[in-house]
N, C-alpha and C positions, 0 to 999 in steps of 0.2 A: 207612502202611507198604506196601512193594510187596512183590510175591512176585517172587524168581528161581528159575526152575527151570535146574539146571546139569546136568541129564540131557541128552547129546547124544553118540549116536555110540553106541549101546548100555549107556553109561555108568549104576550106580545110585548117584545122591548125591541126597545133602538136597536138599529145598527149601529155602532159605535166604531168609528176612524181611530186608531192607533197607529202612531208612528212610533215602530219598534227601534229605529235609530236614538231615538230621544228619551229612552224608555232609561226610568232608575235601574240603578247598581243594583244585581240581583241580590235576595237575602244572604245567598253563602261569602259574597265579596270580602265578608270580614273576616271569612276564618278559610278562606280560600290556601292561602301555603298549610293550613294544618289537613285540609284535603287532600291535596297534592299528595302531600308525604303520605298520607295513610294510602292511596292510589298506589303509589310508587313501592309501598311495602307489600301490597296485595301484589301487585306485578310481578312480584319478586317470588313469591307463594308462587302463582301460577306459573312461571318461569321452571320452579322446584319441583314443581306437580309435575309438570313435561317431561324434566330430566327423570324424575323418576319412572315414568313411562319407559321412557328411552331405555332407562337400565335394567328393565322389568323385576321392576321392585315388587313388593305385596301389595296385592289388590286391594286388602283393606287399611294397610297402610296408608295409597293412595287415597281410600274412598277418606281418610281422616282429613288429608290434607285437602283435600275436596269441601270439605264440609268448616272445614278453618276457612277457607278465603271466600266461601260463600256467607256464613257469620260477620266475614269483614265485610264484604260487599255489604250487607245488610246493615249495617251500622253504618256505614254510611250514607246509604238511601236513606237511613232513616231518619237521620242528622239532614240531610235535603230537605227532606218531606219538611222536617219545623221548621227549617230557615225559610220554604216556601209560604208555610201559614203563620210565622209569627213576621214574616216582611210585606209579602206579596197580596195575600188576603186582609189583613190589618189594613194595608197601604191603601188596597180598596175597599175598603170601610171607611176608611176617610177622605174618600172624593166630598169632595162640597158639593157636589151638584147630584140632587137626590135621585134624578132621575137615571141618572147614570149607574150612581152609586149600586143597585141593587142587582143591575144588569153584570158587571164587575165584579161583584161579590159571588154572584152565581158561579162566574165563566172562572175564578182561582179555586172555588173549591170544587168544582168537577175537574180542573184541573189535577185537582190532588188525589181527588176521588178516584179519577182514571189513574194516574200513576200508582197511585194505590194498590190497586185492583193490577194492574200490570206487575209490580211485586210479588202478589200473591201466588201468580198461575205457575 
């Protein structure tokens, strides 16, 4: 069982025990093989990006293909990012237990927040 501490920002709430073993099926679980593939086609771009290195192609040729698999990477983060607030954050919004609830709700969207924010830089 792990501890989260959801004290941040002056904030007094519980510690709250999660057992990340028993924890729900993430939000992307459903569209997880359409992941995949779009992964595996990015993969395939950077794969392309390399050999063009290799073959010392045109730099701004390259810099295109650079900017294609970083648009894909980007859609699909961004396609995370909602499966994390329309599963994760929802999901704790509907704790029953009020006291919890709040503490929960905090820790998924600074969740988001930081991943967010981690996108951006």
């Amino acid at each position: 069982m792990s501890t989260v501490d959801f004290n941040h920002a002056g904030a007094d709430l519980p510690i709250v025990e999660v057992d990340l073993e028993q924890a729900a099926p993430h939000g992307y679980t459903s569209n997880k093989d359409a992941y995949l593939r779009r992964l595996k086609r990015i993969e395939g771009q950077v794969r392309g990006i390399a050999r063009m290195v290799e073959e010392d192609k045109y730099c701004i040729d390259i810099l295109t293909q650079v900017a294609a698999a970083t648009k894909a990477l980007h859609a699909v983060s961004l396609g995370l990012v909602e499966e994390h607030i329309g599963h994760c954050v929802v999901g704790a919004a509907s704790e029953p237990d009020p006291a919890l609830r709040a503490g929960q709700i905090d820790a998924k969207v600074k969740e988001a927040t930081d991943a967010i924010g981690r996108l951006l830089r």
